[in-house]
PyMOL Python script that loads the backbone (N, CA, C, O; Angstrom):
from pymol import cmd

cmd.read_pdbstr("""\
ATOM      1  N   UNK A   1      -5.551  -0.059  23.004  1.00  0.00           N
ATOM      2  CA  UNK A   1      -6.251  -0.859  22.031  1.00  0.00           C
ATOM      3  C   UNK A   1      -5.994  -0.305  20.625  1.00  0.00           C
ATOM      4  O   UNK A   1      -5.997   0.914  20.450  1.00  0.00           O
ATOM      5  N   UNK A   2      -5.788  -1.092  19.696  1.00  0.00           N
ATOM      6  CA  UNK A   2      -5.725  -0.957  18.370  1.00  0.00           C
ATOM      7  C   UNK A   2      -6.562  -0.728  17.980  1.00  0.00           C
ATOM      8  O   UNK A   2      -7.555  -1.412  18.227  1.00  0.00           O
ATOM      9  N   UNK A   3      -6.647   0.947  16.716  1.00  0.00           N
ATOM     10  CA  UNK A   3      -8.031   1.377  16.423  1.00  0.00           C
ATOM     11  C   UNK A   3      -8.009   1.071  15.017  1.00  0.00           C
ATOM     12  O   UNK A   3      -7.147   1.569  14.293  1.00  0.00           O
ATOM     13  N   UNK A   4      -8.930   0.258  14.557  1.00  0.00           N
ATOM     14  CA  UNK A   4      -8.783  -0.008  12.679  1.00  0.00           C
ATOM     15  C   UNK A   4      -8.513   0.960  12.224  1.00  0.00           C
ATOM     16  O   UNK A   4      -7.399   1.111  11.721  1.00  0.00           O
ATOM     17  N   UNK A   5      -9.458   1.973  12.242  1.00  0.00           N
ATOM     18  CA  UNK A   5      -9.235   2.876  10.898  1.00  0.00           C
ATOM     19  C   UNK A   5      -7.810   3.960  11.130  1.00  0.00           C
ATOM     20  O   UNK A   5      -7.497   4.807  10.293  1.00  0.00           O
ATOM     21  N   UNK A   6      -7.101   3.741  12.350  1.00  0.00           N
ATOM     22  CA  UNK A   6      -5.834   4.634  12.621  1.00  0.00           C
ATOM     23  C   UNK A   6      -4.673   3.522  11.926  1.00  0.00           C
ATOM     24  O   UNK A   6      -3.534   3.939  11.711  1.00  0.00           O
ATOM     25  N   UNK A   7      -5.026   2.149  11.609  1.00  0.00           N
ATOM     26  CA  UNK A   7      -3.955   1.469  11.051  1.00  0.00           C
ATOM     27  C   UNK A   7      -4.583   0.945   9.625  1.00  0.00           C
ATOM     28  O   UNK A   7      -4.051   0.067   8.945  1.00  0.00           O
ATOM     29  N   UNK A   8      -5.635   1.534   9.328  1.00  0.00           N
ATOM     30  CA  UNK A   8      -5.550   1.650   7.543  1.00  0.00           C
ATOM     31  C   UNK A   8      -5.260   3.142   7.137  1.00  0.00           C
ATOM     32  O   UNK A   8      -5.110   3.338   5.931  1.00  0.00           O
ATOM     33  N   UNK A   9      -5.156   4.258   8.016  1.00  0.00           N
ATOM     34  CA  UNK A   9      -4.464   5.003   7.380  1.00  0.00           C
ATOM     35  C   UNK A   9      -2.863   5.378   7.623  1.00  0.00           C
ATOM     36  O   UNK A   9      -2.239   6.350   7.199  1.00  0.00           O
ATOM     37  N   UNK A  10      -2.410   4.268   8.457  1.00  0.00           N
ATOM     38  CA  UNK A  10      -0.688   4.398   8.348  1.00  0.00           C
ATOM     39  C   UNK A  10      -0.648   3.338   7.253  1.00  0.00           C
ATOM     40  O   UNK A  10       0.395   3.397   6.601  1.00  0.00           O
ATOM     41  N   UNK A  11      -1.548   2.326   6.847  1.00  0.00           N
ATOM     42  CA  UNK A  11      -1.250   1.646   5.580  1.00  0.00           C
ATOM     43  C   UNK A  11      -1.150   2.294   4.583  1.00  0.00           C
ATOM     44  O   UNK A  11      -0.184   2.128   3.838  1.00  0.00           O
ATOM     45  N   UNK A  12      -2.122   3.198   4.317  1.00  0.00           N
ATOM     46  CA  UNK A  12      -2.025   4.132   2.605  1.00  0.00           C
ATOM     47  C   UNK A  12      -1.430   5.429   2.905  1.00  0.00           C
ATOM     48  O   UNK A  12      -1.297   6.332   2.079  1.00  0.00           O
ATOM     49  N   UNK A  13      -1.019   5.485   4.345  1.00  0.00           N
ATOM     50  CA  UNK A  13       0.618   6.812   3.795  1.00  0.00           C
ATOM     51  C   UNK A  13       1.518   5.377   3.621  1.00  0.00           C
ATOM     52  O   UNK A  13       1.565   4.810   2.530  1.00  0.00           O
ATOM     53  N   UNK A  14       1.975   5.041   4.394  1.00  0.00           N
ATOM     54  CA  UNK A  14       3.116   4.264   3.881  1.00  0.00           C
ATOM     55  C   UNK A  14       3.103   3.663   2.896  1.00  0.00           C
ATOM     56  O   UNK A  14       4.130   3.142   2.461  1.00  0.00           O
ATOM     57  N   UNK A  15       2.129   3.592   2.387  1.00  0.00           N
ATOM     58  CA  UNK A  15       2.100   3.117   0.425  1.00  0.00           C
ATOM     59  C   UNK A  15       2.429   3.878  -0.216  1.00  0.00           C
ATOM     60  O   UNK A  15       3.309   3.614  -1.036  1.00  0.00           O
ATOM     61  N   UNK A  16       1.843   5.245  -0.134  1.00  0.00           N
ATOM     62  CA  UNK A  16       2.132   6.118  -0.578  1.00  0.00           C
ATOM     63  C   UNK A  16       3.541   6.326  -0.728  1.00  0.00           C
ATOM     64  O   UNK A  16       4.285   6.075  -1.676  1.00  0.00           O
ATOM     65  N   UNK A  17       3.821   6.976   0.708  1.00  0.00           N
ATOM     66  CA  UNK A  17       5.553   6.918   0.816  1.00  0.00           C
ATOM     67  C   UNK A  17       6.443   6.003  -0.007  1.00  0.00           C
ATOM     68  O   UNK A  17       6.986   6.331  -1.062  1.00  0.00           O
ATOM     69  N   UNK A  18       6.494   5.321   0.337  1.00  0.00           N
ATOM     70  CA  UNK A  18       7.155   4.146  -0.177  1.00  0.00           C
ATOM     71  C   UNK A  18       7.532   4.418  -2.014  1.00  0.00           C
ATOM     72  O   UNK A  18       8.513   4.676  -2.711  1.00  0.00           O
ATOM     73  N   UNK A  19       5.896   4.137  -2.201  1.00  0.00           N
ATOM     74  CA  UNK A  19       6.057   4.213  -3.760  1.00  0.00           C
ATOM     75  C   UNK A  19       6.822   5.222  -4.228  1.00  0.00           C
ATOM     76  O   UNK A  19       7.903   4.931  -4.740  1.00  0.00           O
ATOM     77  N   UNK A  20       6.415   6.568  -4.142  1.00  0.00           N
ATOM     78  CA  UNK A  20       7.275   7.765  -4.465  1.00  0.00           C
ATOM     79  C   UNK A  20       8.411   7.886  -3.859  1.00  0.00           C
ATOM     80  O   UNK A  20       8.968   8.938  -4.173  1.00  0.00           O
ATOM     81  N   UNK A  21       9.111   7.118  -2.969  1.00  0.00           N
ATOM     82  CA  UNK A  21      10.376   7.671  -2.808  1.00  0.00           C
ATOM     83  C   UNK A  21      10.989   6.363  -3.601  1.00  0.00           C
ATOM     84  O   UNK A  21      12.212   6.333  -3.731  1.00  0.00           O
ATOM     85  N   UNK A  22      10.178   5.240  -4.159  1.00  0.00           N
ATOM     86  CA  UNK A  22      10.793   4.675  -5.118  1.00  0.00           C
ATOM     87  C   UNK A  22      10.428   4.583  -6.452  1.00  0.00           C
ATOM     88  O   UNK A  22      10.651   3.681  -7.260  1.00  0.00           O
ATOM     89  N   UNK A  23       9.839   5.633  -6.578  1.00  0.00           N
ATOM     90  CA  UNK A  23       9.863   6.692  -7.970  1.00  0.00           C
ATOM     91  C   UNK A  23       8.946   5.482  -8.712  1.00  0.00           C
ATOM     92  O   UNK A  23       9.298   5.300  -9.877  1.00  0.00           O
ATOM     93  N   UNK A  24       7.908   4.677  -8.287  1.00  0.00           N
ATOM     94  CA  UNK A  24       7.252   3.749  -9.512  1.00  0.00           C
ATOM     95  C   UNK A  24       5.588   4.525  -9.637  1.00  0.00           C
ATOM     96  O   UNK A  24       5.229   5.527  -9.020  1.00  0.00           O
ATOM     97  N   UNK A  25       4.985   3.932 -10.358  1.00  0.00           N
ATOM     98  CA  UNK A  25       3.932   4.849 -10.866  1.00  0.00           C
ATOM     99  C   UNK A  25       2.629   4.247 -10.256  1.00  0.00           C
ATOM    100  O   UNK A  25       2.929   3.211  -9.663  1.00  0.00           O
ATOM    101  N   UNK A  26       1.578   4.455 -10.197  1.00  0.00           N
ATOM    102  CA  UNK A  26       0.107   3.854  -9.731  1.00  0.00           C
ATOM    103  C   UNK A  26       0.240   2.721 -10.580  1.00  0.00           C
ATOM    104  O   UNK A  26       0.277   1.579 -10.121  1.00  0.00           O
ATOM    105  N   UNK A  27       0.320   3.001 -11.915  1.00  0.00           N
ATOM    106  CA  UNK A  27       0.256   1.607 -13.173  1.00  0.00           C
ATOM    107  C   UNK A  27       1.056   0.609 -12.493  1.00  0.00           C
ATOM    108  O   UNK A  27       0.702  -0.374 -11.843  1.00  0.00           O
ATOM    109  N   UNK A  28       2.549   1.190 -12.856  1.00  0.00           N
ATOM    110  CA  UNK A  28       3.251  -0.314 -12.069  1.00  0.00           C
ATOM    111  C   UNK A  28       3.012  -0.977 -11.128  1.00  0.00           C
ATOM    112  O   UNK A  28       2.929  -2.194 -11.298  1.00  0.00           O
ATOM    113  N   UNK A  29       2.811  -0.399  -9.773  1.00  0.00           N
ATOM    114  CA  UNK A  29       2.252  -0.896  -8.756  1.00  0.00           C
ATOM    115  C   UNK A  29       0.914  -1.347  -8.804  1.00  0.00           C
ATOM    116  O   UNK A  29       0.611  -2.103  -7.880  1.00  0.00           O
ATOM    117  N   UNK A  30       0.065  -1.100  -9.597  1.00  0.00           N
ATOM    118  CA  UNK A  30      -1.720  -1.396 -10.582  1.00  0.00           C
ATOM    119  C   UNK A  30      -1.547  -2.939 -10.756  1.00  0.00           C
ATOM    120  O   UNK A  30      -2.106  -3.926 -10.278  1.00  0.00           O
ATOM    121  N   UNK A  31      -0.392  -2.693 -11.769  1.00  0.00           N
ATOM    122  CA  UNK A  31       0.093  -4.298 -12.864  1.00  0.00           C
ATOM    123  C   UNK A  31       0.460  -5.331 -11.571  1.00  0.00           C
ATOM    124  O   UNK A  31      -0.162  -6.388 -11.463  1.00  0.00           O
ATOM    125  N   UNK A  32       1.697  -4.890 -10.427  1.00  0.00           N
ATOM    126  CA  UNK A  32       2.641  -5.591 -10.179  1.00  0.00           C
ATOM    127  C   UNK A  32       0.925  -6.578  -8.946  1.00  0.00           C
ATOM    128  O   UNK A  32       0.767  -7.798  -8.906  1.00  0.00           O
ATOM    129  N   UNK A  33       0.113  -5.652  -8.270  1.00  0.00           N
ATOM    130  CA  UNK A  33      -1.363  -6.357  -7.930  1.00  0.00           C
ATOM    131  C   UNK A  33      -2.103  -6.696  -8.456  1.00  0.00           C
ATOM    132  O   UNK A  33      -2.974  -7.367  -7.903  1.00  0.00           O
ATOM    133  N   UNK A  34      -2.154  -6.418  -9.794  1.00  0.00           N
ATOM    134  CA  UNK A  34      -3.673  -6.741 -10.618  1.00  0.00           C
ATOM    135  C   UNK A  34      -4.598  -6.640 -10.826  1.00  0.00           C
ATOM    136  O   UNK A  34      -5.514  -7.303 -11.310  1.00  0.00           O
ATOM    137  N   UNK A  35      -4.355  -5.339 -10.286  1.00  0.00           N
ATOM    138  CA  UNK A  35      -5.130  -3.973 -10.328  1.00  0.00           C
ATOM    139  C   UNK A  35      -5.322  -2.950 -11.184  1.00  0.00           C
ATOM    140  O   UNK A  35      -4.713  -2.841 -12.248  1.00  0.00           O
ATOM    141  N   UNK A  36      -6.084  -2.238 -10.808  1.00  0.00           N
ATOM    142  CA  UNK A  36      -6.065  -0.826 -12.263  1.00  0.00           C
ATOM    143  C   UNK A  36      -5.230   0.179 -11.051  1.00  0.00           C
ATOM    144  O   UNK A  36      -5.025  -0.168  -9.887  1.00  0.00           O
ATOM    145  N   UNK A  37      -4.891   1.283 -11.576  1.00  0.00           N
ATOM    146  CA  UNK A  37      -4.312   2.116 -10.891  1.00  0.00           C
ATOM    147  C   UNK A  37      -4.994   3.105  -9.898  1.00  0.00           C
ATOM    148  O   UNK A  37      -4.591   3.702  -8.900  1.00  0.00           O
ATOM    149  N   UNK A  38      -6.307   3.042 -10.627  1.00  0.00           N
ATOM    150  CA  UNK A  38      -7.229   3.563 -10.042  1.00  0.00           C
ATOM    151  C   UNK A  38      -7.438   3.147  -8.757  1.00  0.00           C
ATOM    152  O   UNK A  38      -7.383   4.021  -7.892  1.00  0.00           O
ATOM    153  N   UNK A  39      -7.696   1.872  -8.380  1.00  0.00           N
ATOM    154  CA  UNK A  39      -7.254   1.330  -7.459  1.00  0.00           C
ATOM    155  C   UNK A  39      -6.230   1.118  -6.337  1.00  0.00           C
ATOM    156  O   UNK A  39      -6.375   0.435  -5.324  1.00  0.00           O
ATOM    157  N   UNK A  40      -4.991   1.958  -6.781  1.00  0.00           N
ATOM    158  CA  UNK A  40      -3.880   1.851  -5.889  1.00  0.00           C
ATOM    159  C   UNK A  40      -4.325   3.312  -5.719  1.00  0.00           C
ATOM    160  O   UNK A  40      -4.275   3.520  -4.507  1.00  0.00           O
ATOM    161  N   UNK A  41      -4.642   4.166  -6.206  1.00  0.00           N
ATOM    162  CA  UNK A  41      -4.584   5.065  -6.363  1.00  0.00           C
ATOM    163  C   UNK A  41      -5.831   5.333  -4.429  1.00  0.00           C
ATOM    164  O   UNK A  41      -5.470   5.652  -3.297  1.00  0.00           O
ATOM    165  N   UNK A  42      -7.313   4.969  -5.035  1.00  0.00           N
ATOM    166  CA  UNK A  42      -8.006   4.903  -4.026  1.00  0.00           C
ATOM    167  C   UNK A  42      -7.058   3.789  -2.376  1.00  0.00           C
ATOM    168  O   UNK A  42      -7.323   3.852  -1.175  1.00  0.00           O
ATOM    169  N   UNK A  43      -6.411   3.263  -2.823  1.00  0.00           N
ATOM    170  CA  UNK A  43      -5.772   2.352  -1.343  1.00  0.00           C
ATOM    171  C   UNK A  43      -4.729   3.921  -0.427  1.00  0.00           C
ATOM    172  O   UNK A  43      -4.607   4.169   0.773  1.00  0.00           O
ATOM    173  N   UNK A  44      -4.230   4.582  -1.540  1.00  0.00           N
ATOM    174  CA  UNK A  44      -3.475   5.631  -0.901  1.00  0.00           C
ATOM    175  C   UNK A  44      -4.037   6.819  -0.467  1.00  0.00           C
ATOM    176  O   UNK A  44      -3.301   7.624   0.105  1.00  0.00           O
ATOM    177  N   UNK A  45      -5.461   7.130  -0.671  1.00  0.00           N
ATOM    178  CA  UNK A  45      -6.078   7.930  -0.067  1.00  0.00           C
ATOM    179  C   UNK A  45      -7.506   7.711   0.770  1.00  0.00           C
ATOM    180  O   UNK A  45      -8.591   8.290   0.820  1.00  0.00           O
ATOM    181  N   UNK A  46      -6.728   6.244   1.562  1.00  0.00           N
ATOM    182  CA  UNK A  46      -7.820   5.777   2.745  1.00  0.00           C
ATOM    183  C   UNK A  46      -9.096   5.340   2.031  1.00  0.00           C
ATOM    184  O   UNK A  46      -9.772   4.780   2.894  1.00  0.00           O
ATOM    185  N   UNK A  47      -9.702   5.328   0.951  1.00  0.00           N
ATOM    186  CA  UNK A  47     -10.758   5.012   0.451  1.00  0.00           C
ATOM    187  C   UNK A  47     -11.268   3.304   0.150  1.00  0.00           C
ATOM    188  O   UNK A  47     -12.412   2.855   0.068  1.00  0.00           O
ATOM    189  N   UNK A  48      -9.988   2.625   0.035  1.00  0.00           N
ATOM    190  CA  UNK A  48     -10.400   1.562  -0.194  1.00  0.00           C
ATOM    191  C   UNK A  48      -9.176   0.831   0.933  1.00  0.00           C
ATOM    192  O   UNK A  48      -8.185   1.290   1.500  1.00  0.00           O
ATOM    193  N   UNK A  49      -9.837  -0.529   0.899  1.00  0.00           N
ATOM    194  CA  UNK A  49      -8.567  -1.290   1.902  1.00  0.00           C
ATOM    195  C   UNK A  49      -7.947  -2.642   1.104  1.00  0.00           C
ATOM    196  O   UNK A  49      -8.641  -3.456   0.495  1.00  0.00           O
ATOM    197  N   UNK A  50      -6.496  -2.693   1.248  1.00  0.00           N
ATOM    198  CA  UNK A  50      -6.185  -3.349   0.841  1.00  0.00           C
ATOM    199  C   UNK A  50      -6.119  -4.539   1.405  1.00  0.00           C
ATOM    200  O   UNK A  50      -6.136  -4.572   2.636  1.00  0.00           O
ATOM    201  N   UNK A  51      -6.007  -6.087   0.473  1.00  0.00           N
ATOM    202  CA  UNK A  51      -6.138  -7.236   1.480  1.00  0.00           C
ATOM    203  C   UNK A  51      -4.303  -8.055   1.662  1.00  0.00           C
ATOM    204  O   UNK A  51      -3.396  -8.125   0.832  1.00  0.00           O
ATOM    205  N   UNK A  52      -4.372  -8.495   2.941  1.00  0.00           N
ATOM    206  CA  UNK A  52      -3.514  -9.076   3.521  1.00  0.00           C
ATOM    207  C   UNK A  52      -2.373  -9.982   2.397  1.00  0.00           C
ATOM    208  O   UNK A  52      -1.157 -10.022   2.580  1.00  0.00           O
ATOM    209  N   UNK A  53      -3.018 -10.583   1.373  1.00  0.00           N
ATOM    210  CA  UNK A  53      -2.169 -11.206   0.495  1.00  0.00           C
ATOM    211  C   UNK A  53      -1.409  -9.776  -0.054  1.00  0.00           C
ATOM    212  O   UNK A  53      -0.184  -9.652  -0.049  1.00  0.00           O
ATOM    213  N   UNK A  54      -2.071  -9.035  -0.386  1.00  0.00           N
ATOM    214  CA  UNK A  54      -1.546  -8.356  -1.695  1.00  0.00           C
ATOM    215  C   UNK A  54      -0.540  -7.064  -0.816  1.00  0.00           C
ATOM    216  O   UNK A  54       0.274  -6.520  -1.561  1.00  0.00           O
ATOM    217  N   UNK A  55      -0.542  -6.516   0.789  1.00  0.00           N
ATOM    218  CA  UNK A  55       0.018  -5.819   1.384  1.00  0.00           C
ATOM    219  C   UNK A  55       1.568  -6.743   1.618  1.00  0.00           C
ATOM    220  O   UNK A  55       2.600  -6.124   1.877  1.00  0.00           O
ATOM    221  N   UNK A  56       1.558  -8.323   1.485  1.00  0.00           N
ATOM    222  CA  UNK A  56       2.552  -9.232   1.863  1.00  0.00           C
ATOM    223  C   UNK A  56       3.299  -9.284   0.510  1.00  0.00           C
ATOM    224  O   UNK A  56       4.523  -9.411   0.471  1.00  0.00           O
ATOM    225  N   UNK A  57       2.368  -9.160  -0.834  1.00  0.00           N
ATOM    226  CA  UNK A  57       3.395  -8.739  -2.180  1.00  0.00           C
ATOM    227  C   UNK A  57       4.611  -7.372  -2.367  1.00  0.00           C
ATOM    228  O   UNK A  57       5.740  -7.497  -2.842  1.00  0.00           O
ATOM    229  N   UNK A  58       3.919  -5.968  -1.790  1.00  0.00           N
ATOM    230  CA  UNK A  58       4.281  -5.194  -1.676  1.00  0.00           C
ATOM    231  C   UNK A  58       5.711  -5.164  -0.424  1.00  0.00           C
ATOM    232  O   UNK A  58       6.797  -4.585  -0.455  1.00  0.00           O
ATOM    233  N   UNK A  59       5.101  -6.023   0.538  1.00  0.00           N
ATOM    234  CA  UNK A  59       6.448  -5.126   1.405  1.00  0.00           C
ATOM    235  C   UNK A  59       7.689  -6.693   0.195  1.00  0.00           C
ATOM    236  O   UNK A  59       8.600  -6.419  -0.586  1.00  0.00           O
ATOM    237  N   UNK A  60       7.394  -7.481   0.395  1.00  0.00           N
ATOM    238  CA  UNK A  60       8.080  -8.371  -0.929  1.00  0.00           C
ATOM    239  C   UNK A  60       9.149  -7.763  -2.152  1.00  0.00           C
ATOM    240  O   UNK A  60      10.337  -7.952  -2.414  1.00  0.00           O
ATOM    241  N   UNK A  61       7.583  -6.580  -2.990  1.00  0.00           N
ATOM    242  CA  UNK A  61       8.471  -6.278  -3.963  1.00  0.00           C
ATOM    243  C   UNK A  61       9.599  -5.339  -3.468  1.00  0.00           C
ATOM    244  O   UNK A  61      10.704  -5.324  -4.011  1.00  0.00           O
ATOM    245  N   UNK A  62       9.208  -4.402  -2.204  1.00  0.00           N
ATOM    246  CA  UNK A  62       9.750  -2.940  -1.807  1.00  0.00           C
ATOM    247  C   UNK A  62      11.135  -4.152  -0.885  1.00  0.00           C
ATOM    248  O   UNK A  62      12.263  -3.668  -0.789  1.00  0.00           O
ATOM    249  N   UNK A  63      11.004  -4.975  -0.555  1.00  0.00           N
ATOM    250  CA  UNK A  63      12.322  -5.538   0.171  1.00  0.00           C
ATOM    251  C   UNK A  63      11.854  -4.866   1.693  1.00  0.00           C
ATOM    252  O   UNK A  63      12.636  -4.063   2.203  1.00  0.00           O
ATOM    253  N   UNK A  64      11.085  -5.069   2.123  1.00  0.00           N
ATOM    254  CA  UNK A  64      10.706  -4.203   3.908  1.00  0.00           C
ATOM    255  C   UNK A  64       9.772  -5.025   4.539  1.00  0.00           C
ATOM    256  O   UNK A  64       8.778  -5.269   3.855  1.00  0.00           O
ATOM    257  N   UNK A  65       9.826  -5.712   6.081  1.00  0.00           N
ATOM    258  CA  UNK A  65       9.134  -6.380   6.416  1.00  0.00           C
ATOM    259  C   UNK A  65       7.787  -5.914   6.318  1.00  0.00           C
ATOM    260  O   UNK A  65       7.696  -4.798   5.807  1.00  0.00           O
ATOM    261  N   UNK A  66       6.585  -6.521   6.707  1.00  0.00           N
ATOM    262  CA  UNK A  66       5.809  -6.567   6.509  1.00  0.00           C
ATOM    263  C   UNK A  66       4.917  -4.991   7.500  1.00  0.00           C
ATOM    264  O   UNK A  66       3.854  -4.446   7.202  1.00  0.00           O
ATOM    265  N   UNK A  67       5.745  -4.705   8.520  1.00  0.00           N
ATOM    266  CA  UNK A  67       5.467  -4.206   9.602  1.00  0.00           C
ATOM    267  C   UNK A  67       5.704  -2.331   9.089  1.00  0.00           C
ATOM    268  O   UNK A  67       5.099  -1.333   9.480  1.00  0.00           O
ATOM    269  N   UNK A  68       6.573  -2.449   8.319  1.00  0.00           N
ATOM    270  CA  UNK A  68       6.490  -1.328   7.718  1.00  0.00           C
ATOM    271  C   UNK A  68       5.756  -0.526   7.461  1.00  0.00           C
ATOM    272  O   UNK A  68       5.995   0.676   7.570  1.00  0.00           O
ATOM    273  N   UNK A  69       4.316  -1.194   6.918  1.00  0.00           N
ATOM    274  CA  UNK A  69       3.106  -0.435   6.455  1.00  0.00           C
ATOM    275  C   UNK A  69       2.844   0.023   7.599  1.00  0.00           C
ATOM    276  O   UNK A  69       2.392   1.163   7.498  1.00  0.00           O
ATOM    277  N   UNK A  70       2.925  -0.379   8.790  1.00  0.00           N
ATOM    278  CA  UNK A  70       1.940  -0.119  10.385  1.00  0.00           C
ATOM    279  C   UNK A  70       2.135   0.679  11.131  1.00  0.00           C
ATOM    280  O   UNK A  70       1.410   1.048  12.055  1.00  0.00           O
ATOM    281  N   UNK A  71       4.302   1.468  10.466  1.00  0.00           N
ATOM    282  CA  UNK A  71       4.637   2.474  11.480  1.00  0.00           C
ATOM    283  C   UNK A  71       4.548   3.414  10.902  1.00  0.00           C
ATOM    284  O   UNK A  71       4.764   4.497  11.447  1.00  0.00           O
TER     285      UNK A  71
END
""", "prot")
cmd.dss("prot")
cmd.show_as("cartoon", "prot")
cmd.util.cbc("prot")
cmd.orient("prot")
């Protein structure tokens, strides 16, 4: 069985990941959701959850299916 909170935190490492190995900043990724950074910032350290539209922008901007975030 699928446990929520074990697949919101492979969501905010793999945000994490992602972002820094493509070198963009909390801001950019802030702006590119419409968000403050503060905000991306809390999605990458499990604190907040991100919603389904805005995880479908990201694998979008990064070019990676959607499934990415989950492994």
């Amino acid at each position: 069985m699928i446990n929520q909170e074990n697949v919101n935190t492979l969501i905010s490492k793999n945000l994490r990941k992602i972002r820094l190995e493509r070198g963009d900043s909390l801001q950019k990724i802030g702006d590119l959701l419409e968000v403050s950074n503060q905000y991306i910032s809390l999605l990458e350290s499990n604190k907040n959850r991100i919603f389904a539209a805005q995880l479908a922008v990201l694998a979008d901007y990064y070019k990676v299916d959607i499934s990415f975030f989950y492994k």
